[in-house]
N, C-alpha and C positions, 0 to 999 in steps of 0.2 A: 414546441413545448418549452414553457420556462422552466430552467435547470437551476440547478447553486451550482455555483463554479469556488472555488478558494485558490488565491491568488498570496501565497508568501500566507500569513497567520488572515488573510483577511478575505471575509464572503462576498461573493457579490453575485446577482443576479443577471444569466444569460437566456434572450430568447430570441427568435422569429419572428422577424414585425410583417404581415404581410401582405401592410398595405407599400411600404415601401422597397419590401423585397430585398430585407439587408437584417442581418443577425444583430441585434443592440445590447447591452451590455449595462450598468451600472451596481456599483457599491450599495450595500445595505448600510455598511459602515460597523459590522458588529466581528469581533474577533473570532477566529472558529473551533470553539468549544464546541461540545456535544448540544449543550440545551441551545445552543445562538445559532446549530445546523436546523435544528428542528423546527424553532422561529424563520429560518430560513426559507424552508423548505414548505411552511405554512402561507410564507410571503409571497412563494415562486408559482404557487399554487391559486393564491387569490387573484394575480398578476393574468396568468393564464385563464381564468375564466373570465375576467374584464377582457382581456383579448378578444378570446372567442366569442363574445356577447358583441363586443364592436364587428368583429368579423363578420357575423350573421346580420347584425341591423346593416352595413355598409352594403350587402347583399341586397338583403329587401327591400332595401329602398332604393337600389339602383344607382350606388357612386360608382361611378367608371374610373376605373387606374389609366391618369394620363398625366404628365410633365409639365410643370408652371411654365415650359416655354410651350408645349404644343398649345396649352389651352390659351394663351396671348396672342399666338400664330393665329388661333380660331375669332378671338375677339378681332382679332385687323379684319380679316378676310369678312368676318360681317359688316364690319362698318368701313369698309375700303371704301364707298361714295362719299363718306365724311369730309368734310374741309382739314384741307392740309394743313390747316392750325391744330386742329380736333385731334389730326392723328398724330402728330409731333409732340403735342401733348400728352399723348397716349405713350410714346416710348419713352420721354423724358421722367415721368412716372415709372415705367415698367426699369428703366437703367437705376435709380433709384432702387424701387424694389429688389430687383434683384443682387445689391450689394451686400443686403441681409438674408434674403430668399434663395437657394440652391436651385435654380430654372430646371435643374437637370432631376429636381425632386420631384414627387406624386404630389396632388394638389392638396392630397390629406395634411399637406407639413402644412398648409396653410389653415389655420384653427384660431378660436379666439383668443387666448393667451399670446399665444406668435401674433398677430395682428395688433394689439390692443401693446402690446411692445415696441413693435414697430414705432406706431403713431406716437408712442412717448417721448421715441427716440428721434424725430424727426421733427419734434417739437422744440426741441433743444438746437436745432440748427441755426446758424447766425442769418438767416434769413426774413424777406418780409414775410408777415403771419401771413400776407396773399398769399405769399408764391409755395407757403407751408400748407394755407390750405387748399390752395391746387393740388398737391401731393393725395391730400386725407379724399379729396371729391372722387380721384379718380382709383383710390384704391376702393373706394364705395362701388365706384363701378364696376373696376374688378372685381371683386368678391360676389356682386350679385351676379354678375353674368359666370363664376362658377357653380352660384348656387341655382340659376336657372338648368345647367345642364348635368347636374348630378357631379361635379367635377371634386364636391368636398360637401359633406354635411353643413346644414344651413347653423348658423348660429347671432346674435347678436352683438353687434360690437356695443359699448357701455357709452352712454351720450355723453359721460364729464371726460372719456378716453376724445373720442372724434375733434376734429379740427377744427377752428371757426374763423370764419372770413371777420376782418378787419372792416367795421365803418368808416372811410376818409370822406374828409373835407371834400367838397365839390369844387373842383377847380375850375375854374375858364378863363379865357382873356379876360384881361381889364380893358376898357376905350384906351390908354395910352399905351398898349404892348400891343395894340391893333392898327392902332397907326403906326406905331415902329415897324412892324411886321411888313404891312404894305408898302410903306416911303422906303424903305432898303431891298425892296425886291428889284431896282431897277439895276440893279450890280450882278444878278443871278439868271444862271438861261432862261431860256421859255420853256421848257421841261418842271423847273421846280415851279417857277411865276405860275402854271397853269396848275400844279399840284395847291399850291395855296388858293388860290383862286377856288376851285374845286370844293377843298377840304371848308373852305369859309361858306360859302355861296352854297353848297348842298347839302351839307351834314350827314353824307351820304360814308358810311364806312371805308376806308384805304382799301380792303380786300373786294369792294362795287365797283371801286374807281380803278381797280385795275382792269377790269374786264368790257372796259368803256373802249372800242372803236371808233374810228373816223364815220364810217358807214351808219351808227349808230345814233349821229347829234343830227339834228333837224333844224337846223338854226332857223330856217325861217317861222316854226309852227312852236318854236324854243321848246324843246321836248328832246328827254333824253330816252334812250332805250340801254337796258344793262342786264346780267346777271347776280341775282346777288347769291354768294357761296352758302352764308349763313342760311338763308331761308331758305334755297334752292328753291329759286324761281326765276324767273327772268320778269323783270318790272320796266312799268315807262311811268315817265315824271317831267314834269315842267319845268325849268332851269329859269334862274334869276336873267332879269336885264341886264345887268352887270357883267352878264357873262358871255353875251351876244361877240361883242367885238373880240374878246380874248380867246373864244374860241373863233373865230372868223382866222386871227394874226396866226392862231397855232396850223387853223386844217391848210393854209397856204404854202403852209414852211414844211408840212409832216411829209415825209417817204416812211412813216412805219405804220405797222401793222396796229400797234394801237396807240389810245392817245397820249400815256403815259408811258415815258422809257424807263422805267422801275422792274426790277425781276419778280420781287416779293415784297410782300408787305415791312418786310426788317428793313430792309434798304429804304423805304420812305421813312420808319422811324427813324431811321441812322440822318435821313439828311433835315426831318425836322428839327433832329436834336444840335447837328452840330450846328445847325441856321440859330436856334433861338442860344445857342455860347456864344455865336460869333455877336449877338446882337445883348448879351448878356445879361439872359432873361432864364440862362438854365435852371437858378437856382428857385424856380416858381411852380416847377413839379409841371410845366409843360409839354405835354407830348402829340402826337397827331390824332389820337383821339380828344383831345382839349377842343380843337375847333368843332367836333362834331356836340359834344358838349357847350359848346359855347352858341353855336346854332341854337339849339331846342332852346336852350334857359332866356335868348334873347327872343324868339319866334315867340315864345312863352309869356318871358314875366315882364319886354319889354315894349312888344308889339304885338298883343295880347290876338295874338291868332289862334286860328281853332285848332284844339287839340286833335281833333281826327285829322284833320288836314297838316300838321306837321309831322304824325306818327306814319302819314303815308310818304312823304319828304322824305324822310329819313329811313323808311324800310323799317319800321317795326309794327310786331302784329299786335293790332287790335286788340282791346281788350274785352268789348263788350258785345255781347252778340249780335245788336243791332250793325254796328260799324262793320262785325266780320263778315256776316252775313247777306246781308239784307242793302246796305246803303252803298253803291257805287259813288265815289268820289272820285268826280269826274276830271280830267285838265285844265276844264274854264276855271275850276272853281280853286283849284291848285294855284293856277296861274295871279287870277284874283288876289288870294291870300300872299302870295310872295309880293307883290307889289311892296305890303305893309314893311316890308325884310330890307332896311338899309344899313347898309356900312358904319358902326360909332365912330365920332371925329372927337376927338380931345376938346 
């Protein structure tokens, strides 16, 4: 029941929150005379039937009292098959969040005024608007997946509040940062040499090419076999000429278990990056996804090959019902179109 409590000459409102299961308290801000008790007490009155009104709709509609950490605990455990990018993201969001969010609160604290604050605040951060609006995607996520399970009343966040990804520039190699790249690989193992190689010649994602075994390359039928994390599936593909003897030099030398000695995908971007300082080309926004980038826009806009047949190359889905469905594209014809695929020379 909300009560008037008087505190020294001054009123304030006490009640029983009980969605959070804690006594709350605030100032009316009115001195305590007789008629500013009576206002009070009108105040403490209206207070508790909006209470009670939320209490009974929280019922009927079935929000369940659970912890912003339990209901996170709940979102991993559903998508625990998710790629270990997907889920790292998932907590790098959630350590955020809960710098402002109490984990150990009902999910009721999460509302749209408290959300719609957040995202203001997290706007303000000296960050790129990407990596800001990573933050805003994945608190979308959250929110729906507590609104899918009764966790907190649904509500809308305001579209001029939510985050917005950043249009950049399309980068790729240029012809002469491609021959630098190749002519100074003869200084670097056969570990990075085959990672370049790779990353040029397939356009195939760092987190595909890691899941790439000895077992796996067919050098003579030039067909690769892989998992890829993102689509979860396991794909086979036809590998450039180019790539015959370099994989030949690698599978003679390997005693490992797979073909690239990389742990994770961070360690291949750490060692594209410190390759393209040492060759000092950092300051051109280069990173390992550039070569996959650079793949398509040349398969593309300068070897004007078929778009089905490079979206199968590279691992991406389809977009038309015909290609996803219906049209098997085949290796011969994989094989064909790579032909078109050479090396730029200055």
């Amino acid at each position: 029941m909300a009560i008037v409590k008087q505190r020294g000459n001054i009123l304030y409102i006490q009640w029983y929150d009980p969605l959070s299961k804690k006594v709350q308290s605030k100032t009316i801000g009115l001195s305590a005379t007789e008629s500013n008790k009576k206002k009070a007490k009108n105040y403490a009155k209206k207070l508790q039937e909006e209470l009670t009104k939320k209490t009974r709709k929280m019922k009927e509609i079935g929000i369940q009292r659970i912890t912003i950490k339990d209901a996170f605990d709940h979102l991993l455990r559903n998508n625990q098959m998710k790629s270990p990018k997907t889920i790292k993201d998932y907590k790098r969001f959630y350590r955020k969040f809960i710098e402002t969010f109490d984990e150990n609160q009902p999910c009721t604290s999460i509302n749209k005024m408290a959300v719609e604050d957040w995202l203001n605040e997290i706007k303000q951060l000296p960050m790129a608007q990407n990596s800001i609006h990573a933050y805003g995607k994945q608190l979308t996520h959250f929110v729906n997946f507590l609104f899918e399970y009764n966790y907190t009343p649904m509500f809308k966040i305001n579209k001029e509040v939510k985050t917005k990804p950043e249009l950049k520039e399309k980068i790729i190699l240029n012809d002469i940062d491609i021959e630098s790249i190749f002519n100074n690989l003869t200084s670097k193992n056969s570990n990075f040499q085959i990672l370049i190689n790779l990353l040029f010649y397939t356009g195939l994602r760092p987190s595909d090419l890691l899941t790439i075994t000895p077992d796996k390359i067919d050098i003579k039928n030039q067909v690769i076999n892989y998992y890829s994390p993102k689509r979860k599936k396991y794909r086979e593909i036809a590998f450039h000429d180019d790539l015959v003897p370099i994989f030949k030099a690698r599978l003679k030398e390997m005693k490992l278990e797979k073909l690239l000695d990389y742990k994770n995908v961070e360690n291949i971007g750490r060692a594209i990056k410190t390759y393209m300082k040492a060759l000092n080309l950092n300051q051109k926004g280069y990173t390992a996804r550039t070569f996959r980038k650079t793949f398509i826009s040349l398969c593309r806009s300068r070897y004007n090959m078929d778009a089905s047949v490079v979206r199968e190359l590279v691992g991406h889905e389809h977009g038309n019902t015909t290609d996803r469905f219906y049209n098997k594209i085949g290796l011969v014809q994989l094989k064909s179109e790579l032909k078109k695929f050479q090396r730029p020379t200055s």
